[in-house]
PLY file of the C-alpha trace (Angstrom):
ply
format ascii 1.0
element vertex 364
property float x
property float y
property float z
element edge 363
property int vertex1
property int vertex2
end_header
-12.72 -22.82 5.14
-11.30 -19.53 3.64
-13.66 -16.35 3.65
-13.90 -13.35 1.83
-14.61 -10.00 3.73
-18.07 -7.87 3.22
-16.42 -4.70 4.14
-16.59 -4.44 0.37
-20.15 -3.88 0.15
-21.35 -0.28 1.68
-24.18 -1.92 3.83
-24.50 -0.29 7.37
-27.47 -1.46 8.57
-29.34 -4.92 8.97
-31.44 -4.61 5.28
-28.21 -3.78 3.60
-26.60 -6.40 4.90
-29.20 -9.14 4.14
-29.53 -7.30 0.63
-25.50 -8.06 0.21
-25.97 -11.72 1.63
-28.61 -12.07 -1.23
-26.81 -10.26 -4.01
-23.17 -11.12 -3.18
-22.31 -13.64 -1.14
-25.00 -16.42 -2.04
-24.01 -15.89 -5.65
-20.75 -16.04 -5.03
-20.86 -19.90 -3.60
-23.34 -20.99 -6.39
-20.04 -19.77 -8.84
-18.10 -22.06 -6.97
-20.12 -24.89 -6.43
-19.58 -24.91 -2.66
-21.86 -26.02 -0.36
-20.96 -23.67 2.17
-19.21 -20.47 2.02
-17.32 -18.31 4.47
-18.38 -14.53 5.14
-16.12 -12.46 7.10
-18.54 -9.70 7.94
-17.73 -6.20 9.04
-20.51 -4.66 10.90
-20.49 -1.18 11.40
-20.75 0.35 14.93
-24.63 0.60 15.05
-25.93 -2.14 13.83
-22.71 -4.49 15.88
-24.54 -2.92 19.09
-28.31 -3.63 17.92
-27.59 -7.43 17.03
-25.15 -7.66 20.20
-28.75 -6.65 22.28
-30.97 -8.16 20.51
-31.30 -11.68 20.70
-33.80 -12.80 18.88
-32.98 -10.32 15.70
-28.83 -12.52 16.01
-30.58 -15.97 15.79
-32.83 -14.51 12.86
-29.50 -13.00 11.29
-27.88 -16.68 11.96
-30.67 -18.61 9.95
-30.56 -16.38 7.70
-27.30 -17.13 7.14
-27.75 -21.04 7.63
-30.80 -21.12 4.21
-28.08 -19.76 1.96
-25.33 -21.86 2.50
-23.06 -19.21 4.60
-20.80 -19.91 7.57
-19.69 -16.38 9.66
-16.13 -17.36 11.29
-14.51 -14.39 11.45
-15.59 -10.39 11.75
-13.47 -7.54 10.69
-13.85 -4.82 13.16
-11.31 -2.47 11.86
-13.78 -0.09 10.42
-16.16 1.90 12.56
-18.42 3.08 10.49
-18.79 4.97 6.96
-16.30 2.42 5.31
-17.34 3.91 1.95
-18.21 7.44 2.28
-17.00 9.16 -0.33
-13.58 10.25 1.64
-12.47 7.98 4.42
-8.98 7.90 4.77
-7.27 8.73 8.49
-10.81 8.25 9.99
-10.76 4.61 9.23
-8.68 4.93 12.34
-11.23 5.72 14.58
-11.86 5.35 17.12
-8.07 4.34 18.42
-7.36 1.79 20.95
-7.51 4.91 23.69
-10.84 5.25 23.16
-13.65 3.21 25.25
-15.95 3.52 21.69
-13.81 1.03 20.40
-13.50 -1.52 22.79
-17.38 -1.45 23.38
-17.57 -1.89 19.56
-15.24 -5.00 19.69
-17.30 -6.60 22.82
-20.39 -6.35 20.94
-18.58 -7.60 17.70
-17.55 -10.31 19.86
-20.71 -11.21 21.52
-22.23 -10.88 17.75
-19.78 -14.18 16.35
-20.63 -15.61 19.09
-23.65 -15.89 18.49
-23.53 -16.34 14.74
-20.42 -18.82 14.70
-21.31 -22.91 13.87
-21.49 -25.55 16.68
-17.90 -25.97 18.10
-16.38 -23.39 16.04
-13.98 -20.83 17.28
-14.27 -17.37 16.16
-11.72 -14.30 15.30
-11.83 -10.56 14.93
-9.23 -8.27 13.38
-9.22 -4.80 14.56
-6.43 -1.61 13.72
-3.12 -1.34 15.53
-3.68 0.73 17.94
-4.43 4.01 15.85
-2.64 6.45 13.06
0.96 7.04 14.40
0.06 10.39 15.25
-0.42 11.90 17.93
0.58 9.46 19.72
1.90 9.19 23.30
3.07 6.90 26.60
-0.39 8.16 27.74
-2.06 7.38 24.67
0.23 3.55 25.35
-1.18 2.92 28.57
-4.50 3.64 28.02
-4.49 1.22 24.55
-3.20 -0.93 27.31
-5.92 -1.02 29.81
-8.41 -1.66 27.06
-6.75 -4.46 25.38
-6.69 -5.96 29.08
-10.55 -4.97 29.54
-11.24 -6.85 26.22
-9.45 -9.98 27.05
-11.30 -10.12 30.23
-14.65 -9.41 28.30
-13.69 -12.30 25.69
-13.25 -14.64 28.92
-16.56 -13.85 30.18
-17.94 -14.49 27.05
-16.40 -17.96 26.76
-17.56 -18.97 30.10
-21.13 -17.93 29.71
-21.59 -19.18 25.89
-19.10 -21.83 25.63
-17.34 -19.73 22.00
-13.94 -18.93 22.65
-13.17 -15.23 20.29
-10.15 -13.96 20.24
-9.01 -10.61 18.43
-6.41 -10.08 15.96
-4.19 -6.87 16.23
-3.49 -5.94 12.37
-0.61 -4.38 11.56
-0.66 -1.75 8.76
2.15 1.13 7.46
1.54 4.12 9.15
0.27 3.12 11.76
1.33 2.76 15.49
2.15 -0.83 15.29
3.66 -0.24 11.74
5.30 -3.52 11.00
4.83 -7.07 12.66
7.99 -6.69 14.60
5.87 -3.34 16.15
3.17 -5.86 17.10
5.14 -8.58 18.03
6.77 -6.44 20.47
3.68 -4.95 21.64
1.79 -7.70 22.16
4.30 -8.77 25.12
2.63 -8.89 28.10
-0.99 -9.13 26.63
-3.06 -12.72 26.98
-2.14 -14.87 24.78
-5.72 -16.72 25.28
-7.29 -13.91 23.68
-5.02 -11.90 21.31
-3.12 -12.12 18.52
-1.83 -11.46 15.32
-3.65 -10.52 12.44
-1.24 -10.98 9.49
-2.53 -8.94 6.30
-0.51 -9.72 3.25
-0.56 -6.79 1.53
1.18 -4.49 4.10
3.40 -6.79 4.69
4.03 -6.58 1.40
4.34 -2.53 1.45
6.75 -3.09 4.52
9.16 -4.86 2.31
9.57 -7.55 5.19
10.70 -10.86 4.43
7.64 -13.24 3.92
9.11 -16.08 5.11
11.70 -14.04 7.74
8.66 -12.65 9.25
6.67 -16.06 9.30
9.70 -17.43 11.30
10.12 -14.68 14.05
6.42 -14.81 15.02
6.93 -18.38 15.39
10.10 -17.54 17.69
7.55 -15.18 19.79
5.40 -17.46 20.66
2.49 -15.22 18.86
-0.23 -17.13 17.14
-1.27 -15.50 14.53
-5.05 -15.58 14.95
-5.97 -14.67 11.07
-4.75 -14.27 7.55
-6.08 -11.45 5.79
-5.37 -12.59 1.78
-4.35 -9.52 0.11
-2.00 -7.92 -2.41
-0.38 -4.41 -3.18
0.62 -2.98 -5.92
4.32 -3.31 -6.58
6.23 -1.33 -9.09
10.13 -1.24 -10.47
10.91 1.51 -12.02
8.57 4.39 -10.44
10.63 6.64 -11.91
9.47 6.24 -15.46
6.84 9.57 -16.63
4.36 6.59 -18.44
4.64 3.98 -14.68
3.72 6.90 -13.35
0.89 7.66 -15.02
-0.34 3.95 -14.63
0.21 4.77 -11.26
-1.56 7.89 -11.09
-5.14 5.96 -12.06
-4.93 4.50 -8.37
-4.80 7.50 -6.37
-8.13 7.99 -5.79
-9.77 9.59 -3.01
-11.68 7.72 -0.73
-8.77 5.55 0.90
-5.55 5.99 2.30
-2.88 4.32 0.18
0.49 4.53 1.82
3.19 3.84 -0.02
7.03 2.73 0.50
9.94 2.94 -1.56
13.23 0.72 -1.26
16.59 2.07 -1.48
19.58 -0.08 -3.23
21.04 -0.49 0.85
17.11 -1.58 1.92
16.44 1.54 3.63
12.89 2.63 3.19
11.42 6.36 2.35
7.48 6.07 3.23
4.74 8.54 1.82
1.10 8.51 3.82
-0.82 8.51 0.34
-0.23 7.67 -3.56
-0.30 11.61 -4.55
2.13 12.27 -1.87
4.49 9.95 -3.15
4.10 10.96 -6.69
4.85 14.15 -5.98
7.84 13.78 -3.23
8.94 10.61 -3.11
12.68 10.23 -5.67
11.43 7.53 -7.70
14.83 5.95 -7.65
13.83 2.38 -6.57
10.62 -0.26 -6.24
7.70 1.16 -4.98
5.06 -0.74 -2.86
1.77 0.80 -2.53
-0.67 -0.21 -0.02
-3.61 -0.51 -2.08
-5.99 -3.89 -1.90
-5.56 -5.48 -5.77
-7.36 -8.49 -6.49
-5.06 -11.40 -5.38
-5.74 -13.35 -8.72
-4.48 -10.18 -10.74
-1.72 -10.47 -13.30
0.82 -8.21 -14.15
-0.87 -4.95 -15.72
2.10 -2.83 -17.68
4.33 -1.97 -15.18
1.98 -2.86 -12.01
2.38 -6.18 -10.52
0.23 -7.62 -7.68
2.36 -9.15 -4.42
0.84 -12.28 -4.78
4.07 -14.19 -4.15
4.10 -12.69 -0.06
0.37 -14.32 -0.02
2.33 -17.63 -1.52
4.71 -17.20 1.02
2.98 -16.87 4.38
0.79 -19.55 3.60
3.43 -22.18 2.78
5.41 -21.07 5.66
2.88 -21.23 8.02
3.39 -24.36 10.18
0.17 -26.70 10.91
-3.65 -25.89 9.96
-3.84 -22.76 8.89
-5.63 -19.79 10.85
-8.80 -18.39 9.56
-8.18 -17.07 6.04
-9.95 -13.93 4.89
-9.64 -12.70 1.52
-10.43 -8.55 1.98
-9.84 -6.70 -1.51
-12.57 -3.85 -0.24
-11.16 -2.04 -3.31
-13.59 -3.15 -6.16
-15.56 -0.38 -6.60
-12.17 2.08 -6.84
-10.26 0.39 -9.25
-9.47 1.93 -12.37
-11.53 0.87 -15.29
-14.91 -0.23 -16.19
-16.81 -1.56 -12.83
-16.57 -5.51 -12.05
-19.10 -7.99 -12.36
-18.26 -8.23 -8.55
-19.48 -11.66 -7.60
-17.57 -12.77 -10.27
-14.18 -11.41 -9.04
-14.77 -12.16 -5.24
-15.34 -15.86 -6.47
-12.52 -15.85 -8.61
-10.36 -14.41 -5.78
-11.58 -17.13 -3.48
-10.74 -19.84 -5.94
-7.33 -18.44 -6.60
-6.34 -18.12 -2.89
-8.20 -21.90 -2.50
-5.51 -22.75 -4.60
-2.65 -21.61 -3.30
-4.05 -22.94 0.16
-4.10 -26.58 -1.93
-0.34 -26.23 -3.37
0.98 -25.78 0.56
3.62 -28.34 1.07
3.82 -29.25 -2.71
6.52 -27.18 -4.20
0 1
1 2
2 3
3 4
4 5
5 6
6 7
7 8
8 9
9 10
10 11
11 12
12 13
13 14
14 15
15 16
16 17
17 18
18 19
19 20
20 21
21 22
22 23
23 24
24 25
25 26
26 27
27 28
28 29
29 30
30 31
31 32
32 33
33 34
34 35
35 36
36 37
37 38
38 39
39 40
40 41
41 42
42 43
43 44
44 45
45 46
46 47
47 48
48 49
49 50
50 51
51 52
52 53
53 54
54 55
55 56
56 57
57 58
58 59
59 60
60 61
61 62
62 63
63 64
64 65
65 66
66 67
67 68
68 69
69 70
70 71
71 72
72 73
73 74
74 75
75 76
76 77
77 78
78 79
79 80
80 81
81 82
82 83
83 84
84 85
85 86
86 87
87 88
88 89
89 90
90 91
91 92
92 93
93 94
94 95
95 96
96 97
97 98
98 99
99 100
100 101
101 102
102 103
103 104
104 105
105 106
106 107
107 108
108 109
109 110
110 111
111 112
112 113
113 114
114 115
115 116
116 117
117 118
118 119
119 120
120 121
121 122
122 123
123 124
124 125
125 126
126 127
127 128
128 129
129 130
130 131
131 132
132 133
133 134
134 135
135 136
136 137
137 138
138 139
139 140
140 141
141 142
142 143
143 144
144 145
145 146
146 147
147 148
148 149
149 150
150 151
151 152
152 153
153 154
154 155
155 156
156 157
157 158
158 159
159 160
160 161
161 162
162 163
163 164
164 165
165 166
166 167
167 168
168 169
169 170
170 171
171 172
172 173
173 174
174 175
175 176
176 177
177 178
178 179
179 180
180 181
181 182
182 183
183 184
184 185
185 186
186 187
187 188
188 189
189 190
190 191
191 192
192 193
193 194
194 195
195 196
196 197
197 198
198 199
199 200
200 201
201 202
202 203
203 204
204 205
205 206
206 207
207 208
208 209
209 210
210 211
211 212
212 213
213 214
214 215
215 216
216 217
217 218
218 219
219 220
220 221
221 222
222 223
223 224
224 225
225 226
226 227
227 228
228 229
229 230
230 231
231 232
232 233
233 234
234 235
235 236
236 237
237 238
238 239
239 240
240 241
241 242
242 243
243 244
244 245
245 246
246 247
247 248
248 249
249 250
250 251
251 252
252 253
253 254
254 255
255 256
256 257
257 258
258 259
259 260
260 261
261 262
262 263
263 264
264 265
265 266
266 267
267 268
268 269
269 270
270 271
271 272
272 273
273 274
274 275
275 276
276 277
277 278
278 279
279 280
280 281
281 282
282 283
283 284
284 285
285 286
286 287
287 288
288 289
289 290
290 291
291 292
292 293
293 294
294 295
295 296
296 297
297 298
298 299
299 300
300 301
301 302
302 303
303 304
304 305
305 306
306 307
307 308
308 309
309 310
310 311
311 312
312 313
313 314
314 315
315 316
316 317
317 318
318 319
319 320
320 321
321 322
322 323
323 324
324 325
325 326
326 327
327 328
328 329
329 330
330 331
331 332
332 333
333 334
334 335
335 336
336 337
337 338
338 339
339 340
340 341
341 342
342 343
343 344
344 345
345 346
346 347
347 348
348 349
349 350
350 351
351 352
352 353
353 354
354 355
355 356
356 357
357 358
358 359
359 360
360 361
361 362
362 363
């Protein structure tokens, strides 16, 4: 079962997110005529700690969930809080891996899909690489370390007394401390294997410029399970250099979200800008562009603006076996350029489209 992520609906406490459940996400299954449907819900900080305490208000939440046909699988607990305040960017990355605010977060996320995850069902939560790059230091290290190893102990704990096994996801994204996979591959040494992971996001994969099916292959070779799929796509563009790309371009740098972008030499060597109006006004322009901003996965082409579906394709034909949990997170909706989205309309035809692709695996 393949879910698609609520961290695009601005709901931060427990009405808003009932009021999404009603307005979004039970919709969104009637479109496709499924019985059930996957949410992958991102609870901010609050509320993640009120449910995580609260008993009796969790079991509500879960029957809640059962009446309208939805099945909770998988959290994202990248976000802290204020996913769609009007300016977010760098503070998405709060708090870092150093901090005890986020491990307490992810506990109670954990003890939350726990609770909320069907009979004999394993559960998953993504969470951000570590932190933004910078600052960053060996202390900064060591201390991400000791609360990786707290949380793995917490998720055993939790196994033992519910009988859910959770495990959590490290996501790597451009930018960030664990920039690429081979960042969190590395970093991930040492760590239990019981209880963490990989978190594999398509789209900055995509912005990486990585290999799809290279990349597939050497998490395989590091014995790494890669605990979740986040479906997404960036925007990919040829000729950047070009005054009217550019000003295609230029519609997507808008301001609440950090959209880093990467741009590939002719020898494969990669020049990186931390947002779209940076790298407008910096960056050469003299190859492909990848910009690390979440486009519907179903997109076509639009002028000179391509989606990276064909990474998506990719990962999940080379991925050996079942697949992971697959979560499709375009949190972008209400930002893209244009008239506004009939929204439960696009997240179903999204899920369809990814459905799809998850269908073809092993046919081509």
């Amino acid at each position: 079962m393949i879910s698609y992520c609520t961290n695009v609906h601005p709901a931060e406490d427990l009405d808003g997110i009932r009021a999404q459940l009603a307005r979004y996400a039970e919709p969104v299954r009637r479109r496709l005529g499924a019985g059930t449907l996957g949410v992958g819900l991102w609870l901010a900080a609050e509320v993640a700690a009120h449910l995580a305490r609260d008993q009796a208000e969790l079991a509500r939440l879960r029957a809640e969930l059962d009446d309208r046909g939805l099945a909770v699988r998988t959290l994202n607990a990248f976000p802290y809080r204020g996913f769609h305040d009007p300016v977010v960017k760098h503070r998405v990355y709060r708090p870092r891996w150093t901090e005890a605010g986020r491990l307490a977060y992810t506990l109670d996320c954990a003890e939350v899909l726990a609770g909320l995850l069907p009979d004999g069902a394993g559960g998953s939560i993504s969470t951000l690489p570590l932190g933004w790059r910078e600052p960053w230091s060996d202390t900064d290290d060591t201390a991400a370390r000791h609360h990786l190893d707290r949380l793995a102990t917490g998720l055993r704990r939790l196994e033992q007394r519910s009988g859910r096994r959770v495990r959590v996801a490290v996501e790597p994204e451009p930018g960030c401390v664990l920039d690429t996979v081979a960042d969190a591959l590395g970093w991930l040494k040492g760590t239990d294997p019981d209880y963490l992971g990989l978190c594999l996001d398509t789209c900055h994969l995509a912005v990486s410029f990585a290999d799809a099916a290279e990349t597939v292959r050497a998490i395989r070779a590091a014995s790494v399970d890669i605990v979740k799929i986040q479906a997404s796509a960036a925007l990919h563009v040829d000729d950047p250099g070009d005054r009217q790309v550019r000003a295609e371009l230029a519609r997507y740098a808008e301001p609440r979200y950090l959209h880093q972008v990467r741009e590939r030499a002719a020898d494969g060597a990669l020049t990186a800008a931390d947002d779209l109006p940076e790298a407008l006004a910096e960056l050469p322009g003299d190859g492909p562009w990848r910009v690390h901003f979440h486009v519907p996965v179903h997109w076509e082409a639009r002028g000179a603006l391509r989606p990276t579906t064909d990474v998506l394709r990719t990962v999940l034909a080379e991925v050996e076996g079942p697949l992971p949990h697959v979560e499709v997170e375009t949190y972008t909706w209400t930002v893209l350029p244009g008239p506004p989205a009939d929204l439960a309309e696009g997240i179903a035809a999204e899920l369809a489209f990814t459905q799809d692709l998850i269908d073809q695996r092993g046919c081509a």
